[in-house]
C-alpha positions, 0 to 999 in steps of 0.5 A: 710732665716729669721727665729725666735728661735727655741730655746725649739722646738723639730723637727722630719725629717723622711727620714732625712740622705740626700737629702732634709731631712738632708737639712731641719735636718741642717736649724732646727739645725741652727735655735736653734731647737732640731732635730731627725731624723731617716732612714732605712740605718743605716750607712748612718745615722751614717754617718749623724750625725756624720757629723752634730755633727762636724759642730752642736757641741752644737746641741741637736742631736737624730738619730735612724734607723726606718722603717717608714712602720713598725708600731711598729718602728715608735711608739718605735722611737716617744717614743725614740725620747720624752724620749730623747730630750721631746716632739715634735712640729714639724714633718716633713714626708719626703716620698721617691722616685716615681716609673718609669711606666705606667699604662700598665706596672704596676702590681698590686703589684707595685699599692699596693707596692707604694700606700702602701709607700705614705700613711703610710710613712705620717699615721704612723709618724702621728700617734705615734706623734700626741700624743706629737704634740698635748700636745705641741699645748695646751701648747706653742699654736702651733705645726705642720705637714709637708709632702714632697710631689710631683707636680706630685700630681697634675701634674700627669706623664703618665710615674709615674702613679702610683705614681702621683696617690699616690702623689694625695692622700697624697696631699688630705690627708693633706688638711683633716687631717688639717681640722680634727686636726684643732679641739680643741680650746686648741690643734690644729696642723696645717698640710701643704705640699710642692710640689717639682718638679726636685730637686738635688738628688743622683739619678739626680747625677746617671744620670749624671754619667751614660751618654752617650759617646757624653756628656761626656765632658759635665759638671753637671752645662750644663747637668742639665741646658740641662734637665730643658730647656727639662722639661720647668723648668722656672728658667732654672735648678734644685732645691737644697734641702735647697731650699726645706727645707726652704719651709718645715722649713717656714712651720713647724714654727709659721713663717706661724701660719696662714696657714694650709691645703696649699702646697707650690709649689717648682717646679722653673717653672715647673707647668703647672697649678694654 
């Protein structure tokens, strides 16, 4: 992927240990940027970055174990995060995963539980950074937000309702923090969004493992090539997280100084609506 320096840039990837994040962890990485990233597993995010210091030897590298629901972590990582490499430019939301169920079989705990995760795994990082994004965006004349967010916000699946209703809101949301946080001659912050659909994850891996006895012999490449024909995925399989990632690094670089309050559509095919 083509891509400017990042050289002095300083990005942050919440939910950064695997999948997508340490996908777009590695592009931010690779195109010069300082990088931090945090987690709530600490040993896998130890494992990250030790991984990544191996192959990253000159990287300038920051990882830190934060609950992005917890308020005062996310303040105390942002200030970690600006002491230790300076302030951020670049933020990148990285929610976590949907919730299986439909609207009869959802209590409302669940409803509170998942509208809870979607909107303050994006507010909260928001909040702490948007200090240091802002000062950036005065300074340098660019900074942004990135969310990961699902097609399902505007594809809704009766069997995720209530995340589809979340992915919904975040994906609303974004469209008005980026017209509040356009504001300001001197300090404005562009904020976008993807939307992905079936991307290669540890849980699709599961699945696999997990199949019957009749698709035993089946190999991963004919499984997932089998699924996406199911879900109409128009390229005819799954994505992979840099794919992903490079749609959000596009996004949270003045490689797209033009654009903000858009989502990006990651989904190979499988959205059914313009």
């Amino acid at each position: 992927m083509a891509m400017t320096s990042l050289q002095g840039k300083v990005a942050v990837v919440t939910g950064g240990s695997s999948g997508i994040g340490l996908a777009t962890v590695e592009l931010l990485l690779e195109a010069g940027a300082a990088v931090a990233f945090c987690g709530r597993d600490g040993e896998r995010l130890q494992h990250a970055e030790a991984s990544l210091r191996e192959r990253y030897p000159a990287a300038r590298l920051y990882s830190a174990p934060c609950d992005v629901l917890v308020q005062e972590q996310v303040r105390a990582f942002a200030a970690s995060v600006e002491n230790t490499l300076g302030p951020v430019s670049m933020l990148v939301n990285n929610a976590g995963q949907g919730r299986v169920s439909t609207f009869a079989d959802t209590p409302d705990e669940a409803w509170s539980e998942e509208l809870h995760l979607k909107f303050f795994s994006v507010i909260y990082p928001t909040r702490a950074f948007l200090p240091q994004l802002q000062a950036m965006s005065a300074q340098h004349g660019d900074a942004a937000i990135v969310c990961v967010n699902s097609l399902l916000a505007t594809q809704p699946e009766p069997h995720m309702v209530a995340t589809s209703a979340a992915r919904a809101g975040v994906h609303n949301l974004v469209r008005s923090l980026a017209t509040e946080l356009a504001c300001g001659e001197a300090a404005r912050v562009r904020v976008n969004g993807i939307l992905i659909g079936l991307v290669e994850s540890g849980q699709w891996r599961r699945r696999y493992a997990a199949r019957g006895p009749e698709l035993q012999d089946q190999s991963w490449a004919r499984w997932t090539a089998a699924l996406a024909a199911r879900k109409q995925i128009q390229l005819g399989r799954l994505g992979l997280p840099r794919e992903a990632a490079q749609a959000i690094v596009f996004l949270a670089t003045p490689l797209s100084s033009y654009t903000t309050g858009s989502h990006i559509d990651v989904s190979g095919g499988l959205s059914r609506h313009a």
